[in-house]
C-alpha positions in Angstrom: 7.7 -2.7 -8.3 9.2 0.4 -10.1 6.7 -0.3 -13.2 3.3 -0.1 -10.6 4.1 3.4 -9.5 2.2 6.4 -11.1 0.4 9.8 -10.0 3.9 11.9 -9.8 3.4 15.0 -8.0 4.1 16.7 -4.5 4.3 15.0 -1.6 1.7 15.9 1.3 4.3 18.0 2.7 5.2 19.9 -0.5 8.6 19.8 -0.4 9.8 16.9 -2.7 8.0 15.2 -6.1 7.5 11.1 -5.2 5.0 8.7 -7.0 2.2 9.0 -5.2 0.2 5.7 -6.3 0.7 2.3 -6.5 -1.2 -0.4 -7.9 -0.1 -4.2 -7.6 -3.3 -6.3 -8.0 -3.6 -10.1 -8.5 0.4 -10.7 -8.6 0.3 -13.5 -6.0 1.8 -11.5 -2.7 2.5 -12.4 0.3 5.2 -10.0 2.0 5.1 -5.9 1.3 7.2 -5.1 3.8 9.5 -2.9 0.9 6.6 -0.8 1.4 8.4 0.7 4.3 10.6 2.5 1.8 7.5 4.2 0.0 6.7 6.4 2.8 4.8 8.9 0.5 2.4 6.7 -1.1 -1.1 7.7 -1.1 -3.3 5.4 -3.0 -2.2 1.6 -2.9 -4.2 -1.2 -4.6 -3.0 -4.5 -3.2 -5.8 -6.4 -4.3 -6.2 -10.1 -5.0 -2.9 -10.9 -4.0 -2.1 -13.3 -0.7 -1.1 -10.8 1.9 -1.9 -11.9 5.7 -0.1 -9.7 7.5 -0.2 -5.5 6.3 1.7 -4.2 9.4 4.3 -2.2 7.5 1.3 0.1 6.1 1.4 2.1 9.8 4.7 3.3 8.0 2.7 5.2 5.3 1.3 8.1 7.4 0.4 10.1 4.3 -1.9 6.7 2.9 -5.4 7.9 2.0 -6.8 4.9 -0.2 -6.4 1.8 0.3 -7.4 -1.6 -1.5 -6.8 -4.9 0.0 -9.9 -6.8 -0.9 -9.6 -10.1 -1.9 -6.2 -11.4 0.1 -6.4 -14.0 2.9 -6.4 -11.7 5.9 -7.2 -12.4 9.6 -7.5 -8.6 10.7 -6.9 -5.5 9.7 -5.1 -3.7 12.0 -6.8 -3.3 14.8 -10.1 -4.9 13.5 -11.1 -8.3 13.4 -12.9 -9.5 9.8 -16.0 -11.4 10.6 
């Protein structure tokens, strides 16, 4: 997971440096809960992977982008897909 991070800077707060980004797209996933531990992640790209459940992202309250396209999900938080 280490090798996926990038974007180092300031975290939204200001007060520490953290990877901002990561990028993990087509590598077959189907759990992220480690995410949990990335609180300060902005931009995540989760793309073409397997994921059907992305409940541990309400632990990223400083997220701003976010790709999930192409994974098998039923919702998305709170919203249904067609």
């Amino acid at each position: 997971m280490v090798k996926n991070l990038s974007n180092f800077g300031r975290t939204a707060t200001g007060e520490k440096f953290t990877y901002l980004s990561l990028s993990i797209p087509g590598s077959q996933l189907i759990d992220i809960s480690i995410l949990g531990n990335y609180k300060e992640i902005q931009t995540l790209d989760l793309s073409y992977n397997k994921l059907k459940d992305l409940s541990v992202l309400s632990e990223l309250k400083y997220l701003i982008n976010l790709n999930v396209s192409n994974n098998q999900l039923d919702k998305l938080f709170d919203f249904l897909t067609p």
